[in-house]
C-alpha positions as CSV (number, residue, x, y, z in Angstrom):
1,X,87.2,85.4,122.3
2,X,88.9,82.5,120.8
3,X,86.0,80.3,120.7
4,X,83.7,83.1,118.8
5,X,86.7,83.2,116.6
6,X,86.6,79.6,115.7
7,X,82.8,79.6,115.4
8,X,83.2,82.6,112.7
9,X,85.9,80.4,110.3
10,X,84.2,77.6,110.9
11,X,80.4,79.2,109.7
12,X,82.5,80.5,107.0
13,X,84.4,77.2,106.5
14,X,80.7,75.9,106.0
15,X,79.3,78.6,104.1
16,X,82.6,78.3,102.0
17,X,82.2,74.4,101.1
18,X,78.4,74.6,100.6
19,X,79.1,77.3,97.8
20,X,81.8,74.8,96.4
21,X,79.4,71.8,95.8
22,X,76.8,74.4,94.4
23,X,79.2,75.6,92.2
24,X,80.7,72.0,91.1
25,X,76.7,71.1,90.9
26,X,75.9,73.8,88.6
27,X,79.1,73.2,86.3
28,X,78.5,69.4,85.9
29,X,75.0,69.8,85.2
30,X,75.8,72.9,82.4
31,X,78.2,70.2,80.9
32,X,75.8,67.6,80.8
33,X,73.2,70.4,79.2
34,X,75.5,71.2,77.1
35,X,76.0,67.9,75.7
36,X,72.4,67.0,75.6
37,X,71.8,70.1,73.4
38,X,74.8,68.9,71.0
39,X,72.8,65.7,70.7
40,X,69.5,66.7,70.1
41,X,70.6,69.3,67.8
42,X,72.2,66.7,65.9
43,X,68.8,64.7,66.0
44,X,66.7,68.2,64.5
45,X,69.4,68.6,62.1
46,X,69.5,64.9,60.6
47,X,65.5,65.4,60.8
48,X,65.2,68.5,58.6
49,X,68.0,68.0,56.6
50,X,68.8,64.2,56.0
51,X,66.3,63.7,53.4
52,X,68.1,66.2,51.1
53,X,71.5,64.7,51.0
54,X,70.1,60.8,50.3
């Protein structure tokens, strides 16, 4: 009984710390969107309207 126990946490242990790196995954890779989108629409912004303010 105690061995089917410790097989259930530990699956869920696993299952737990999988989720964790997905979830630390997703959030670095929204930041890094998030700053690439700052950036480029810097870039389309200096394009389209940087002539007018010379």
């Amino acid at each position: 009984m105690s061995a089917v126990l410790s097989e259930i946490l530990r699956s869920g242990f696993m299952i737990d710390s999988s989720l964790r790196r997905r979830t630390h995954l997703v959030q670095s890779f929204s930041v890094v969107f998030l700053y690439w989108f700052y950036v480029f629409s810097e870039f389309i912004y200096e394009i389209c309207f940087g002539s007018y303010f010379i």
